[in-house]
C-alpha positions in Angstrom: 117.5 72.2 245.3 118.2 69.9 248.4 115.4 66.6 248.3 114.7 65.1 251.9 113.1 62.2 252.2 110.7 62.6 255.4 108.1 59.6 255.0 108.6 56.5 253.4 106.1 54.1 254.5 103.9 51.6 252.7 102.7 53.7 249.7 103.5 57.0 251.8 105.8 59.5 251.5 106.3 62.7 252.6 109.3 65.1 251.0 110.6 68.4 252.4 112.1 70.3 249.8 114.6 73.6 250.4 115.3 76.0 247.1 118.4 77.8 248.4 118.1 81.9 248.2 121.2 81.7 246.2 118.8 79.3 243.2 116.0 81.7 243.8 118.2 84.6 242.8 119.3 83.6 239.8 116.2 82.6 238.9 114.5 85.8 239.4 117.6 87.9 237.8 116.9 85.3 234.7 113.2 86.3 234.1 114.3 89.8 235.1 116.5 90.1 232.0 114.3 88.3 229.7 112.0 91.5 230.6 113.9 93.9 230.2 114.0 94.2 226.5 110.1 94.2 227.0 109.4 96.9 230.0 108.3 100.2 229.3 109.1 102.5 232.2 108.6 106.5 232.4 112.2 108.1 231.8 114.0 104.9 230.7 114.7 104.0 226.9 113.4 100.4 225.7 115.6 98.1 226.7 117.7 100.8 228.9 116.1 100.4 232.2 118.6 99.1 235.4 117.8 95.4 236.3 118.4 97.3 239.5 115.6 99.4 238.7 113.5 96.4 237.4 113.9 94.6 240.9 113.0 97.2 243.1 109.4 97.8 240.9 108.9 94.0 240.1 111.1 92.1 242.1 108.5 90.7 244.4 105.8 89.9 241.7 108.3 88.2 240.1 109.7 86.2 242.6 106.0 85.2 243.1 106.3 83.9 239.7 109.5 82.1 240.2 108.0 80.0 243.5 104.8 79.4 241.8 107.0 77.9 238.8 108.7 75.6 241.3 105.9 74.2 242.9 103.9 73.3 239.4 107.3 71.7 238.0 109.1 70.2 241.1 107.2 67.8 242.5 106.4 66.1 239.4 110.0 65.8 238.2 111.2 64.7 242.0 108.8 62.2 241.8 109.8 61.2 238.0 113.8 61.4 239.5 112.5 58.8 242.1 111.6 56.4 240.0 107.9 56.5 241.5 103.9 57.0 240.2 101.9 59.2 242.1 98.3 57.8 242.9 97.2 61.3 242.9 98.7 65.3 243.1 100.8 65.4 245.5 100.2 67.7 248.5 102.1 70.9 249.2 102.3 72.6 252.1 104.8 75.6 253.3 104.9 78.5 255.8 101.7 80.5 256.4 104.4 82.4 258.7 103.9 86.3 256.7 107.0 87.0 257.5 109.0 84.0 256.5 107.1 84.5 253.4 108.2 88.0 253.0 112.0 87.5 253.2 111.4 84.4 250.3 109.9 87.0 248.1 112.7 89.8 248.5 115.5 86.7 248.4 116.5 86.7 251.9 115.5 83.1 252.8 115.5 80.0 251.5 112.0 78.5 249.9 110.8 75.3 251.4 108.0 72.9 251.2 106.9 70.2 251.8 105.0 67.6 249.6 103.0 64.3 250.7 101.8 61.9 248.0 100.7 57.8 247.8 102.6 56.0 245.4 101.0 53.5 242.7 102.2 50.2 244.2 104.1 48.1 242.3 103.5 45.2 240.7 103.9 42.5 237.6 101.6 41.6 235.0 101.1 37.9 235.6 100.7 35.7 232.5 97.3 36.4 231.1 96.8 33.4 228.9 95.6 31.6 232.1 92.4 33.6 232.5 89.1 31.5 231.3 85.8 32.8 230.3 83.1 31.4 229.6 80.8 33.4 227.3 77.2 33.1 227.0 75.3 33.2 223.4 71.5 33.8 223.1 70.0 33.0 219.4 67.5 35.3 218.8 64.9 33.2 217.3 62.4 34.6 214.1 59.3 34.4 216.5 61.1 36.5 219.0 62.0 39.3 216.0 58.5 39.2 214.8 56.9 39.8 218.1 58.8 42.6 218.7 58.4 44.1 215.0 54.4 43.5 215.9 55.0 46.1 219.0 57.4 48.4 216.5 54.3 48.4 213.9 51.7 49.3 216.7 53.1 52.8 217.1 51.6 53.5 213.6 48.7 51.7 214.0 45.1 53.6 213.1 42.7 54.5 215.4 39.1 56.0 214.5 36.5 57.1 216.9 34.0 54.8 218.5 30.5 55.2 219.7 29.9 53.4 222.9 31.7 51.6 225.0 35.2 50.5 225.2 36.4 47.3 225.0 39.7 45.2 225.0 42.1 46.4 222.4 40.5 49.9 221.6 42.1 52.8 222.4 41.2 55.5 225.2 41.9 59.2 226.2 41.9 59.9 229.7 42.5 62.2 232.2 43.5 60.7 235.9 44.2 61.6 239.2 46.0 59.0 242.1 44.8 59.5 245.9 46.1 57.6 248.4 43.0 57.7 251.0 41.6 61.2 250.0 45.2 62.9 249.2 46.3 63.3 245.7 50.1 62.0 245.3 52.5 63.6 243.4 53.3 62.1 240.0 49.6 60.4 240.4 48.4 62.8 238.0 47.9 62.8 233.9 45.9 64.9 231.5 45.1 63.3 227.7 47.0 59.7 228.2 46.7 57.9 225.2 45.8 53.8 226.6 45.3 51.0 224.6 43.4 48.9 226.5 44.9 45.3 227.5 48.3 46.4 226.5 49.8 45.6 230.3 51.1 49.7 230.1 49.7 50.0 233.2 49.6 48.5 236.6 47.5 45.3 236.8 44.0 45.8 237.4 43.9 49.7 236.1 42.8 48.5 232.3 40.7 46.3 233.0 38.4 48.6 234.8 38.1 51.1 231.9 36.1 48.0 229.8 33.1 49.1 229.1 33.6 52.8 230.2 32.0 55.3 227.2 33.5 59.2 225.9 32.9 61.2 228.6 32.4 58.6 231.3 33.9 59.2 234.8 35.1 55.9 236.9 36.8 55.4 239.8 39.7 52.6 239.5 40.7 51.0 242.7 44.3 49.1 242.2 47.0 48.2 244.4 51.0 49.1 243.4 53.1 46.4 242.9 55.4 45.2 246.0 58.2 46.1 243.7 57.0 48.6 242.4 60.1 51.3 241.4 58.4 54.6 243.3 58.7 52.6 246.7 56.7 55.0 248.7 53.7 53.4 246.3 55.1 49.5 246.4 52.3 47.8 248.0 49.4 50.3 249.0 45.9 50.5 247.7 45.2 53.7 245.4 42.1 54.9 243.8 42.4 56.9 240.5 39.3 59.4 239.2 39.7 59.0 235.7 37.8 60.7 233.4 37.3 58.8 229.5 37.5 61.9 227.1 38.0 59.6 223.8 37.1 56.1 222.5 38.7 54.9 219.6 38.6 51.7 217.6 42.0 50.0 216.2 42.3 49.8 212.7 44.2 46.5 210.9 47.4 46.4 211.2 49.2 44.8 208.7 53.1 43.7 208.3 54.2 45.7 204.9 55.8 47.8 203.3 53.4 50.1 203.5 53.9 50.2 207.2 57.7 50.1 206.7 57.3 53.4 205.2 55.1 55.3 207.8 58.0 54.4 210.4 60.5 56.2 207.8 61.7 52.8 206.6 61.9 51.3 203.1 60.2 48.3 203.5 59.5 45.6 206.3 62.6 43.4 205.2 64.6 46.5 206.4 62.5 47.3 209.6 62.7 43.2 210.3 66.7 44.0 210.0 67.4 46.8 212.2 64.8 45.2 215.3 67.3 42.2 215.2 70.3 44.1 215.4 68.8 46.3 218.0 67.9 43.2 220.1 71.3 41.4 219.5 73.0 44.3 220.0 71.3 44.3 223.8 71.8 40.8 224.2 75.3 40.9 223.3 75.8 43.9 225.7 74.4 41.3 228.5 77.0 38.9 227.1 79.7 41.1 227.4 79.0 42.6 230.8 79.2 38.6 232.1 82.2 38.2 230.1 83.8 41.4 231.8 83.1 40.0 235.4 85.0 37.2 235.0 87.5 38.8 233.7 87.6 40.9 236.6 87.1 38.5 239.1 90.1 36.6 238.1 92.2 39.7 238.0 90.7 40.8 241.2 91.6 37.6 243.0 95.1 37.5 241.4 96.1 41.1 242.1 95.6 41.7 246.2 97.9 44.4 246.5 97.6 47.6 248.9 95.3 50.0 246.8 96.0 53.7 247.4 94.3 55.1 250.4 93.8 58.6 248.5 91.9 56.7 245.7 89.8 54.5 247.8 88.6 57.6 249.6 87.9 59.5 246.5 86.1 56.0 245.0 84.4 55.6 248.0 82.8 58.9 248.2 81.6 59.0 244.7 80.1 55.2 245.3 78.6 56.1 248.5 76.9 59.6 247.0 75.0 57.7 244.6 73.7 55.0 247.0 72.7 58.1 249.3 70.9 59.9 246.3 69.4 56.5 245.7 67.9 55.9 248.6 66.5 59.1 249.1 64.8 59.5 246.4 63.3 56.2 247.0 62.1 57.0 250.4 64.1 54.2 251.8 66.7 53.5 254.6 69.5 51.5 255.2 67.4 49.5 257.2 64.8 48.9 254.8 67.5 47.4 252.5 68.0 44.8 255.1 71.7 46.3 256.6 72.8 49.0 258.9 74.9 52.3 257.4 78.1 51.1 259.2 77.7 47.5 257.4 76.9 49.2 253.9 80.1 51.9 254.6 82.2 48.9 255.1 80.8 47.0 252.3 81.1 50.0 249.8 84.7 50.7 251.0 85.8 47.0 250.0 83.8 47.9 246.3 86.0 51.1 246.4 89.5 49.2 246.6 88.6 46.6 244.0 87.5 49.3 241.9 90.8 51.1 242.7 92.8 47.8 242.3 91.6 47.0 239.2 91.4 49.9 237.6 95.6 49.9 238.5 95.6 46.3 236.9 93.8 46.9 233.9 96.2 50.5 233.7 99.1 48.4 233.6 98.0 45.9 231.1 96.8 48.4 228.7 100.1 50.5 228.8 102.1 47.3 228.0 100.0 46.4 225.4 100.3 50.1 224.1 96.3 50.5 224.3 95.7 54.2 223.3 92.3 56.2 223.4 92.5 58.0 219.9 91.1 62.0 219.7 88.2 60.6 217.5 87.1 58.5 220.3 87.0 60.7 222.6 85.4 63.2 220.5 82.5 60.8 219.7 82.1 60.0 223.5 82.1 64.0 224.0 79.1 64.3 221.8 77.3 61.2 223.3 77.4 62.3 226.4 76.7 65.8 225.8 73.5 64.7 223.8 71.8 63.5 226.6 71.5 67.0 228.2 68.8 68.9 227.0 69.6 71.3 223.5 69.7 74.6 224.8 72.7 73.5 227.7 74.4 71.6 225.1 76.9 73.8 223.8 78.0 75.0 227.2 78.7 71.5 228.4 80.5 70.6 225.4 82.6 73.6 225.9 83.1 73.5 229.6 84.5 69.5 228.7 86.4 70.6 225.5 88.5 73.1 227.8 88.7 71.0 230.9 91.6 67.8 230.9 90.4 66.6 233.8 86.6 66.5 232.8 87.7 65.0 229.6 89.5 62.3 231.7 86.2 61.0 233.2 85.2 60.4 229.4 88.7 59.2 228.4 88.9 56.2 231.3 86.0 54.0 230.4 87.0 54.0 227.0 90.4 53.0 228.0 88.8 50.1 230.2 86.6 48.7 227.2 89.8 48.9 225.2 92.0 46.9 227.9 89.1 44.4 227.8 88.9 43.9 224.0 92.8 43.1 224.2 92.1 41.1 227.3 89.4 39.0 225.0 91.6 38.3 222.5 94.4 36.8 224.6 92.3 34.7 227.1 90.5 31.2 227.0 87.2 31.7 226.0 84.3 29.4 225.2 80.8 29.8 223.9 78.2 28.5 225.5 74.5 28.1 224.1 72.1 29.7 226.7 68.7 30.8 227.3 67.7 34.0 227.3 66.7 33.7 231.1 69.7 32.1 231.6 71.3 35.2 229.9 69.2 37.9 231.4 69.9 36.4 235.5 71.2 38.8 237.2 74.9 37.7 238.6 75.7 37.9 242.6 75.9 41.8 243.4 79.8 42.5 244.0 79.1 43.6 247.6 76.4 42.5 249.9 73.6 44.1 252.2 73.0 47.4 250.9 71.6 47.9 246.9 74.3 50.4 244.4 71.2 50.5 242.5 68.1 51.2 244.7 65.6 52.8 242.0 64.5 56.1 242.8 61.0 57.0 243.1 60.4 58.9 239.6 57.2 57.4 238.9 54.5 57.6 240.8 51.8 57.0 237.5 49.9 53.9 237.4 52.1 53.1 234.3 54.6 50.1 234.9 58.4 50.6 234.5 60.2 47.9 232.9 63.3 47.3 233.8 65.4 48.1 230.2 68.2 45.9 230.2 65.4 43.4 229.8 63.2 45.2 228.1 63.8 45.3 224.0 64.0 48.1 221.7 60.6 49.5 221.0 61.1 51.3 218.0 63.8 51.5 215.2 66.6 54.2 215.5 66.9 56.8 213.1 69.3 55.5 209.8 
């Protein structure tokens, strides 16, 4: 096999290789013999047929075999030999000439290609110790548990019907429908919503005109979306809602025991009053952690400004640039509404791609020094996460599709790797606590790239309910035990 180096510029390189006939032949004669013992031909005892005879019937198919052999193994070992990474699969290309093709099949010609490929740049792991962090605590205070064990509790609350008319705190049944000037929107609609009046579930303004409103009343509620408001075609304009009170029900007491406990599948309120303060310092500390992991970053990002791998960037860059696309659309929005132009926002998202690629080369690096490993267990438990969130009856195809698929099961395999890197990164680093508030904790840090919005909401709700934003927004009920 005879290597020529074509290309060798920047991370570039381009390699034309050449099999000689000669190498093919003995190749093929090899796999030929090995079958030989195996073939069953008309007229020929096993293991009696002429390699001759073996050649002429599969000589071709064979030889098919042979090339497809070399271009599987080749370019990774010539890239091994070389003493290089490859950012991605290297390209192959070779002769679409049918001819040429034809005399490489029946051994006449030699077999070349050629292969094209980015190499991972190279670079040193700089002493880590200098990295600083400063990490950010929030004490959950006991009034702060309790309130939120007050709206845990409220989900088993009693309700009995009430004669006449509603007032602030009971519970109503309605039906609705959203116009905006005599058209009904889509989403706008609701049959049998559940609405405890006063709550704040819904927009301002919608609750407080069912006050007063009786079983079987019909009321027109005038309200006006948010300018925020997440379904952005709404944000801002003035919508009426026929609503139509099918039930009135009065709240029963609701009292913090263990009674209570118990109808939420709990054994007692000490235990509920547990899990709601792990569930809200577990979200809290996921804040923490996420501002811990951007400093980290940020130092490694301005430490590490090598050339990232064009091949990478693309690919990083189109899955980045999807999303905000799919974003925006759904939200009815344009690149101009989000105060930029698409050539700015490409040019922005590109520079996101290649710190996304750089890092993720960095924080590769670090981890295989540090022998970080992403065990089969872990992997398996993220396989079942993520294949719980699709809906029961596609379940087991995706889990199979995954469990079959290396690369799919790479896509599940890297973040794991990255939270890994980051643990060892937090246990080598400067790091100090610091005592904050939880608005303090909750601000949102400086986007990574400016003008144009990775996370425009899409427009999935057009009801007159309000959407919280949940990283701010604290568990509402227990988990399961």
């Amino acid at each position: 096999m005879q290597v020529t180096e074509t290309l060798n510029s920047g991370l570039k390189r381009e390699i034309t290789v050449r099999v000689p006939a000669g190498d093919l032949e003995s190749r093929l004669m090899d796999r030929l013999t090995k079958a030989r013992d195996k073939v069953r031909l008309n007229g020929f005892r096993p293991g009696k047929v002429p390699i001759q005879h073996l050649r002429k019937v599969y000589g071709k198919s064979f030889m098919a075999e042979v090339v497809n052999e070399i271009l599987t193994d080749s370019p990774r070992t010539i890239v091994s030999e070389r003493g290089e990474k490859a950012a991605m699969q290297p390209e192959i290309t070779m002769t679409e000439d049918e001819k040429e093709a034809e005399k490489v099949l029946t051994g006449e010609a030699d077999f070349e290609f050629k292969m094209a490929y980015e190499v991972i740049p190279q670079f040193e792991i700089k002493d880590l110790t200098g990295i600083t962090v400063t990490r950010p605590v929030y004490d959950v205070p006991e009034s702060e548990v309790e309130e939120q064990v007050m709206r845990v509790a409220e989900s088993v609350r009693s309700y009995a019907p009430k004669e006449g008319a509603a007032a602030s705190g009971d519970r109503v049944t309605i039906d609705y429908v959203g116009k905006l000037g005599d058209e009904a929107f889509p989403g706008g609609t609701g049959n049998g919503q559940p609405l405890v009046l006063g709550s704040g579930e819904f927009i301002p303004g919608f609750e407080d005109q069912l006050i007063g409103a009786s079983a079987g009343e019909h009321r027109t509620v005038t309200v006006t979306f948010p300018e925020n408001y997440s379904a952005t075609h709404l944000a801002g304009k003035e919508a009426t809602f026929d609503v139509t009170v099918t039930a009135v029900e009065a709240p029963g007491e609701l009292e913090l025991n263990d009674e209570t406990a118990k109808a939420l599948g709990l054994d007692s309120m000490d235990r509920l009053r547990e899990i709601v303060r792990g569930q809200i310092e577990s979200q809290f500390g996921s804040m923490t952690r996420q501002k811990v992991k951007r400093q980290i970053l940020d130092q490694l990002d301005a430490e590490y400004q090598f050339e990232a791998p064009s091949k990478l960037t693309e690919a990083e860059f189109e899955n980045i640039w999807a999303q905000v696309t799919r974003d925006l659309e759904a939200a009815g929005r344009t690149f101009a509404d989000e105060g930029t132009t698409e050539e700015a926002a490409r040019a922005d998202y590109m520079k996101l791609a290649e710190r996304r690629v750089r890092l993720g080369l960095v924080l590769a690096e670090i981890g295989e020094k540090a022998s970080v490993q992403v065990s089969d267990d872990e992997l398996q438990r993220a396989l079942f996460d993520f294949v719980r969130r699709f809906p029961r009856e596609q379940q087991q195809n995706i889990y199979e599709m995954y469990s079959k698929n290396p690369n799919a099961l790479t896509t599940l395999r890297a973040p794991i790797f990255e939270e890994k890197v980051i643990d060892h990164l937090l246990g080598i680093v400067s790091v100090t606590d610091k005592k904050v508030s939880k608005e303090e904790l909750m601000k949102e840090d400086e986007p990574e790239v400016a003008s144009a919005s990775a996370e425009t909401p899409a427009a999935s709700e057009a009801a007159p309910k309000k959407k919280a934003a949940s990283k701010k927004k604290a568990a509402a009920e227990p988990e399961a035990e």
